[in-house]
C-alpha positions as CSV (number, residue, x, y, z in Angstrom):
1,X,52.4,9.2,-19.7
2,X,52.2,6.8,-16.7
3,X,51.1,3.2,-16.7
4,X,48.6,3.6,-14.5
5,X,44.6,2.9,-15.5
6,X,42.1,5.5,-15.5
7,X,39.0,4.5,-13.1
8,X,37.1,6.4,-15.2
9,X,34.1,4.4,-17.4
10,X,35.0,4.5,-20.8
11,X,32.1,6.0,-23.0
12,X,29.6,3.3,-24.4
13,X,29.4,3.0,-28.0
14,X,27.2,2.1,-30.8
15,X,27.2,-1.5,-30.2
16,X,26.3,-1.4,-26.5
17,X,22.8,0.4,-27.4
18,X,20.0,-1.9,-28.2
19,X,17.5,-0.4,-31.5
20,X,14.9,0.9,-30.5
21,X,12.3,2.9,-32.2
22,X,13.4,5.8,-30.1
23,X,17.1,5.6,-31.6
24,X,15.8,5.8,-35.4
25,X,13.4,8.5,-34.6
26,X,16.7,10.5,-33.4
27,X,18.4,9.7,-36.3
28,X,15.8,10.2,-38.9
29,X,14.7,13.5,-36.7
30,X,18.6,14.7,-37.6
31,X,18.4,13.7,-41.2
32,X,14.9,15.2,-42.1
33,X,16.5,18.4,-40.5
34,X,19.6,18.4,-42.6
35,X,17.2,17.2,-45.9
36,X,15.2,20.0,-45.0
37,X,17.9,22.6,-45.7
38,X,18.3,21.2,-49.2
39,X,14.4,21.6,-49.8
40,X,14.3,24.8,-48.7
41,X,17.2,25.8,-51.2
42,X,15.1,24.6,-54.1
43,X,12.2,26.6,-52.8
44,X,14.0,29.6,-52.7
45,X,15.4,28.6,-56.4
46,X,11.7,28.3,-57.3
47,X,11.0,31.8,-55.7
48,X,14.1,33.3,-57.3
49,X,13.2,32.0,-61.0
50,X,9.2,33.0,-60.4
51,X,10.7,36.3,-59.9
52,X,12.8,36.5,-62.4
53,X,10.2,36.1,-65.3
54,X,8.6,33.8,-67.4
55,X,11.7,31.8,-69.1
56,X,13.3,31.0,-65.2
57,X,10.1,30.0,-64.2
58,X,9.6,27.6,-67.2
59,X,12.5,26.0,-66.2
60,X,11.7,25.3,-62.6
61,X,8.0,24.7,-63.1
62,X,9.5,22.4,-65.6
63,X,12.0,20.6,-63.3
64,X,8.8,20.3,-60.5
65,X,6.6,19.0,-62.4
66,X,9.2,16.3,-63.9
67,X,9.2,12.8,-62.0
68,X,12.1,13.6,-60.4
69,X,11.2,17.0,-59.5
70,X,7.4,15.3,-58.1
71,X,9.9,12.7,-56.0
72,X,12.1,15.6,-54.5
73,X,8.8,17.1,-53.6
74,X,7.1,14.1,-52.3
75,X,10.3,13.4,-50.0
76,X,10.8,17.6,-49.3
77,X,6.9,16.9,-48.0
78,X,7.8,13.9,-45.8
79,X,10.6,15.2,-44.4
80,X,8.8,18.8,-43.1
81,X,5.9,16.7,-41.8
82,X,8.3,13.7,-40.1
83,X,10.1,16.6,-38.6
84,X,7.4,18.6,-37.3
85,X,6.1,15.3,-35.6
86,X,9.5,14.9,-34.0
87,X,9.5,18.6,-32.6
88,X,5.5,18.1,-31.3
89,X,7.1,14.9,-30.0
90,X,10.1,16.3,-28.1
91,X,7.4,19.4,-27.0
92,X,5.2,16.4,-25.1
93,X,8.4,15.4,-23.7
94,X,9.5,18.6,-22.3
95,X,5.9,18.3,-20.3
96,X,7.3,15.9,-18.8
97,X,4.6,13.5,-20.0
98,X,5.5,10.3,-22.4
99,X,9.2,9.5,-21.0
100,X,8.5,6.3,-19.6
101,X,10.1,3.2,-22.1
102,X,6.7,2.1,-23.6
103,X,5.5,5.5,-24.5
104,X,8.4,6.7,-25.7
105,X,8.6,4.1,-27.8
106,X,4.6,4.5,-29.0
107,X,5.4,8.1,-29.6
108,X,8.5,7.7,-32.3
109,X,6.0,5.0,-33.5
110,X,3.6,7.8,-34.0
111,X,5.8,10.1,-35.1
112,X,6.5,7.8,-38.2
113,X,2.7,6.7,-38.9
114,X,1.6,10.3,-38.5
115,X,4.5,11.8,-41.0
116,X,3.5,9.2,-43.6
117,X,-0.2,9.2,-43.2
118,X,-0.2,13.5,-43.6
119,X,2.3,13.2,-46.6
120,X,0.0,10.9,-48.0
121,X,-3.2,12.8,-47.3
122,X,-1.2,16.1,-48.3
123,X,-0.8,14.9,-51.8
124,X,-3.8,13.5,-52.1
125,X,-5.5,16.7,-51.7
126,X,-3.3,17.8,-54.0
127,X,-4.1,15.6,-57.0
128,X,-8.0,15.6,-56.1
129,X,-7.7,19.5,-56.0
């Protein structure tokens, strides 16, 4: 290789980037989608043991209706809603509408407060119904 420098930029990382609300919606976006897949498995698990008769289905009614099985759920909840917020968020974007710095950053703040709030209210109407 020669000893002479590239002009080229080298690629920014991490550390160049101030947080922003924007940035953890990404992230959080990326992980709700790969938590999602993980959800959906148990879903299918409880479709598959529902199907296979009444001993299966004791077990996974069981395992949902367990603490842990009610946390999974809660969090499989979040995660659908925090992910559908982020795709209606990314649909406004593709508009063309919401991309300046301050309403970007009041959408990925929406996008949180709207995922938690319709978890919340989901499992409320749960329990009351």
């Amino acid at each position: 290789m020669s000893d002479i420098k590239s002009a080229r930029p080298l690629s920014p990382h991490l550390t160049v980037y101030r947080f922003r609300p924007t940035m953890a919606m990404s992230i959080l976006h990326r992980i709700t989608g790969c938590a999602l897949y993980v959800g959906t498995a148990l879903v299918v698990w409880w479709l598959v043991a529902a199907a296979s008769g009444p001993d299966a289905f004791s077990w996974a009614s069981a395992f949902f209706n367990s603490i842990v099985g009610r946390l999974i759920l809660f969090g499989y909840s979040w995660a659908l809603l925090h992910h559908m917020a982020g795709g209606i968020r990314h649909l406004i974007w593709d508009t063309g509408a919401g991309l300046g710095r301050e309403q970007s950053t009041r959408f990925a703040i929406a996008t949180l407060v709207a995922s938690l709030v319709g978890t919340v209210l989901l499992w409320l109407a749960v329990v009351v119904l």
